[in-house]
N, C-alpha and C positions, 0 to 999 in steps of 0.2 A: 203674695201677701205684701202689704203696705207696709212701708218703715217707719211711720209715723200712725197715732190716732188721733181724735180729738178727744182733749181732756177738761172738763171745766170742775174748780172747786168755788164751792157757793157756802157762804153762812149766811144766818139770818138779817146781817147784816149790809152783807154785801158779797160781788163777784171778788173772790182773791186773783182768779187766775181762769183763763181759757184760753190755750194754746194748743199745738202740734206738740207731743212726746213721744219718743221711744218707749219709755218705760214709765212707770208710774209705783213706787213702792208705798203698800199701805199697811198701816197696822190695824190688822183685822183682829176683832175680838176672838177670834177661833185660832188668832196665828197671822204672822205677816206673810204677805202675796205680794207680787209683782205683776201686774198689770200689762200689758202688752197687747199691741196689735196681732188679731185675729184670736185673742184668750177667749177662751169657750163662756157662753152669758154665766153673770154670776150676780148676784145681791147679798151683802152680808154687812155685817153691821162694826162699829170701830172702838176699837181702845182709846184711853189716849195714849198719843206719842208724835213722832216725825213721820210724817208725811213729805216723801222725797219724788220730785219731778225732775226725770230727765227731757229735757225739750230735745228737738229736731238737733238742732247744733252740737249735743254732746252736752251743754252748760246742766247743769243740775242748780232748783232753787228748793228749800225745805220749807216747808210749814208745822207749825203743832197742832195741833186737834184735840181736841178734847172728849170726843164721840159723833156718834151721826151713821150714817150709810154709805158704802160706795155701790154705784151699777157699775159694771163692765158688761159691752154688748159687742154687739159687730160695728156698731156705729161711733164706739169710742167708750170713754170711761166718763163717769159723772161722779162727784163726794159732794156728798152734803152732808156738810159738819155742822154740830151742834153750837160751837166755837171752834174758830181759826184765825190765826195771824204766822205772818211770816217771820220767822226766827230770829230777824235783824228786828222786831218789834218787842220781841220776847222779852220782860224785863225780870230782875229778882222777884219785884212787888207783884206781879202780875204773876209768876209760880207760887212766889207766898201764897194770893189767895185763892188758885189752882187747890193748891194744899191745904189751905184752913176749908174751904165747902169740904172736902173730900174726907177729910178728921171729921166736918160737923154731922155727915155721912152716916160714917160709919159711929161717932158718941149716939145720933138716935136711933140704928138701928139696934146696937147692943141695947139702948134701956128697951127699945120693944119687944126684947127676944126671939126675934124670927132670924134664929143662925142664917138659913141663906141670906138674908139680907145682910148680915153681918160679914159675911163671906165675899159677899160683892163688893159692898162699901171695903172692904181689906185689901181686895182685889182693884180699888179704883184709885184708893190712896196711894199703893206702891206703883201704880203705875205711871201716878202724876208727878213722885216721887223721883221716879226712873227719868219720865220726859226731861226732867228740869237736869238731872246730870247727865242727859245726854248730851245736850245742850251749851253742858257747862255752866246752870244756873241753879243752884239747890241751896 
């Protein structure tokens, strides 16, 4: 087994990152995973939160996400996030309005009444919530 994969994260934006890593820690809507060279194929879809890249050398860089997919294959890992930026980009304003879409969320699923919508939007807020004090931004 390799001690390295390829890892590329993409938004609609732009390439953040495509490197060699060790590891790849992602937050997956079902729960966080770690990524790794020869992980058995997987597709699953993301929360927001930190997205942490260990590269070849040991150094580790974080990104935030906001949702999207990750593959993991024998060929490496692939994220495509819905929104990303690297944590030194990360600002108050920019969790503010992480935050205020994710209120605006969940104000129009309550007036529609469809609880799981409502459940979801609760569940997207606290978790945009959580990113920002993980971070240290809230």
């Amino acid at each position: 087994m390799a001690d390295t994969m390829q890892f590329d994260l993409v938004s609609p934006e732009r390439r953040l990152a495509s490197v060699q890593a060790r590891e790849v820690r992602i937050p997956g809507a079902d729960g966080d995973l770690t990524a790794m060279p020869g992980h058995a194929p997987l597709i699953t879809t993301l929360r927001p939160g930190i997205l942490r890249i260990v590269k070849a050398d040991g150094a580790s860089d974080d990104y935030a996400v906001t949702g999207g997919f990750a593959e993991i294959s024998a060929a490496g890992t692939t994220l495509l996030a819905e929104e990303a930026l690297h944590v030194s980009e990360v600002t108050p304003a920019i969790v503010k309005g992480f935050v205020a879409r994710a209120e605006e969320s969940l104000r129009a699923a309550k007036e529609a009444g469809h609880q799981d919508l409502v459940d979801d939007a609760a569940k997207l807020l606290a978790d945009m919530v959580a990113m920002g004090d993980h971070i240290g931004i809230s």
